[in-house]
N, C-alpha and C positions, 0 to 999 in steps of 0.2 A: 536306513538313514541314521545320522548320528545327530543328535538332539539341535547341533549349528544348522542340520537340513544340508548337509556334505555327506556322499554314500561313504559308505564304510568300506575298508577294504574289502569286507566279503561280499559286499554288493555290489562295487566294480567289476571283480572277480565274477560274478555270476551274471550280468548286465554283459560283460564282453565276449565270454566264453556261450551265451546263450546267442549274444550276435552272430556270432562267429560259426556255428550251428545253424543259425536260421538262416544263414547268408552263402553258406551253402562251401564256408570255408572250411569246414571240419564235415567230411563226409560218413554216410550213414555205413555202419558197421566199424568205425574208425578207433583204434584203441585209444585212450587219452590217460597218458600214463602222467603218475603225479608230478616225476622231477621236469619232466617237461615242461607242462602246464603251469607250476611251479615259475620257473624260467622265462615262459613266453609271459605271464602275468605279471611278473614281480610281485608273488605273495607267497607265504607258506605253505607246508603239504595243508595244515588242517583249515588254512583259508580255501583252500584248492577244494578239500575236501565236502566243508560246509557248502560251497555252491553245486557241486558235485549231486549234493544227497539234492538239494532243489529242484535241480534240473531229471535228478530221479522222479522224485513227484509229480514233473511233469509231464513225464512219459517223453522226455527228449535225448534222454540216456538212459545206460540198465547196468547193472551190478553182475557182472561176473563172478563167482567164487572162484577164489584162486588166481584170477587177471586181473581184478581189477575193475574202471568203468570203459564203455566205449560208447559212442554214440548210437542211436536206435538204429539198429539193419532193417531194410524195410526189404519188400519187394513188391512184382505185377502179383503175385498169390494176395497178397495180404491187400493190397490197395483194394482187388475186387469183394472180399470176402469183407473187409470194412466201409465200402459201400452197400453192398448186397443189404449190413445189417444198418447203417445208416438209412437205407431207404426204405428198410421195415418198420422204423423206428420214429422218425424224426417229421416225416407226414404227419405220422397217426397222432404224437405228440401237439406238433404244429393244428390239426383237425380238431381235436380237441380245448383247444387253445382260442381257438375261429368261435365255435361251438358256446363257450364259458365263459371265455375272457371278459367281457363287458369292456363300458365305453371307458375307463379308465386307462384299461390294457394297452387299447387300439390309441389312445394319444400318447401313450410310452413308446409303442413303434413309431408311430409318426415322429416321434423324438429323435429316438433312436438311429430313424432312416433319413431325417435332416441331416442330424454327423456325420452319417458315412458318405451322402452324397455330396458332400462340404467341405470333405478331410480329401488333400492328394493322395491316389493311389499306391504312388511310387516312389523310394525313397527319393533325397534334393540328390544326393551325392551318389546314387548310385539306380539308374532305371531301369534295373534288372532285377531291383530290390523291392519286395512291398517296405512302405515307409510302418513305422512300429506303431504310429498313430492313428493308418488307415485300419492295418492287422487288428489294434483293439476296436476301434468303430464298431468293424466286421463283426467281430465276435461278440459284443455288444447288443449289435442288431438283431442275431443269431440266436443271442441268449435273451432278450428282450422279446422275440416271437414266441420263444414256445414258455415265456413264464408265464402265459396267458392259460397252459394247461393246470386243471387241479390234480392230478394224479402226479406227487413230488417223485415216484419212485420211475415213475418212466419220465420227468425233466431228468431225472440223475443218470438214470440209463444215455439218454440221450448227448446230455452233456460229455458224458466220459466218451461217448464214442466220436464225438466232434475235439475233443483235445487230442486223441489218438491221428487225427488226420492231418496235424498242425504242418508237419514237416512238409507232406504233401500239401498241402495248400498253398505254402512257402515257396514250393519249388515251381506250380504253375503258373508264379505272378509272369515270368520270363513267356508265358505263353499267352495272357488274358487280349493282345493286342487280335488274337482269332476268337475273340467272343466279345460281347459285350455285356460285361460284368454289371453297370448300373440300371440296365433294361429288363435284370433277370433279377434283381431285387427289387426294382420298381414293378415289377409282375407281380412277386411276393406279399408285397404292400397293398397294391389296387386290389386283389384276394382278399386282404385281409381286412379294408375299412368297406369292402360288399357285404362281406358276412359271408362270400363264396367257401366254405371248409374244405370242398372240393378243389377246386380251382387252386386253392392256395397250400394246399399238399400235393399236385402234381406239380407247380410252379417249383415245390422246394425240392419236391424228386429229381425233375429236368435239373434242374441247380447243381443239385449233387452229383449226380450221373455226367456233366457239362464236362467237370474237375478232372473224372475218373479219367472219360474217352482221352481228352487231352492229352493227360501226360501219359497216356500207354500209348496212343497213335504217335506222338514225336519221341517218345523211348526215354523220355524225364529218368523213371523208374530205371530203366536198365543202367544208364551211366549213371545212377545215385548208388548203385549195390556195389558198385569196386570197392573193395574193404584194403586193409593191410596189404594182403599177398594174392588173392586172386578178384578173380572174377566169375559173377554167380554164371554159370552155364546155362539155369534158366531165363534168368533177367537176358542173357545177348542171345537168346534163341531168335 
């Protein structure tokens, strides 16, 4: 932001290009070459490029040597294999959390889980869209359960493996009408102001597990891996 509080061009730049990514217009494996981007933005290569390295950061693009960037290529390997480790991870984190947190912790979720239950789901303009103010809630909520653990090295663990799932989380908002997403955090919650540590590390498991089944049973994942020029042979088996 620039000091009037008007984003700056590289923050428009990176605001619409990360829209445009999370909204499922720029698909995973997608090359995103400068004078394009360039083009479609109305900004310079190194505006282009500063939002670029950001969106590096956030594990929503990757750096090519010699290409370039393209958007993250995901697949059904990788969704499972980051569940697998999300569900080693983010229990045990969460248990721990149940376990130590005190009664401070437990009215920071409470907090935390009023927003999200508060916040609309889905974007105004577009219901296919999570709205960008429920996505933060969520991950608010997310990040507000397990800072209840004392062990920073497995919150960090954790955390990185939940920004890793972003895209995918993204892409089953189109699917949430076969679940009910607020009954499966209000699970989380009633867990967590028991004192259940149990109860509320399988709640977060079934959670996560919810996301995976989803998008591999409607095949999310297989039509998100079309890149450039082909089509993964895995993803359409």
């Amino acid at each position: 932001m620039s000091r009037s509080g008007v984003p700056t061009r590289a923050e428009r730049v990176y605001v619409e290009l990360r829209s445009d990514i999370l909204g499922g217009r720029r698909h995973p494996g997608e090359r995103l070459p400068f004078a394009d981007l360039s083009a479609r933005y109305g900004a310079s290569m190194g505006v282009v490029r500063e939002a670029l390295t950001r969106l590096a950061a956030e594990g929503l693009v990757e750096s090519e040597p010699q290409y370039g960037f393209r958007v993250m290529p995901v697949s059904p390997d990788d969704l499972r294999h980051l569940t697998e480790a999300r569900r080693a991870i983010e229990p045990l984190v969460l248990r721990l959390a149940v376990q130590q947190g005190g009664l401070a912790w437990e009215a920071q979720v409470v907090a935390a889980h009023h927003r999200l239950e508060r916040t609309p789901q889905q974007a105004a303009n577009d219901p296919h869209r999570l709205s960008e103010q429920w996505a933060e809630a969520h991950a608010e909520f997310h990040r507000t359960m397990l800072m209840g653990c004392p062990n920073p090295r497995l919150r960090a663990v954790a955390s990185s493996l939940r920004d890793a799932t972003e895209l995918y989380r993204r892409w089953s908002a189109s699917l949430d009408h076969e679940r009910d997403v607020p009954a499966e955090h209000r699970a989380m919650l009633d867990a967590v102001l028991a004192q259940d540590a149990d109860a509320a590390a399988e709640a977060l498991s079934a959670h996560i597990q919810h996301t995976t089944d989803l998008l591999l049973a409607n095949a999310v994942v297989a039509q998100a891996t079309v890149d450039d020029s082909a089509i993964d042979p895995v993803a359409t088996a």
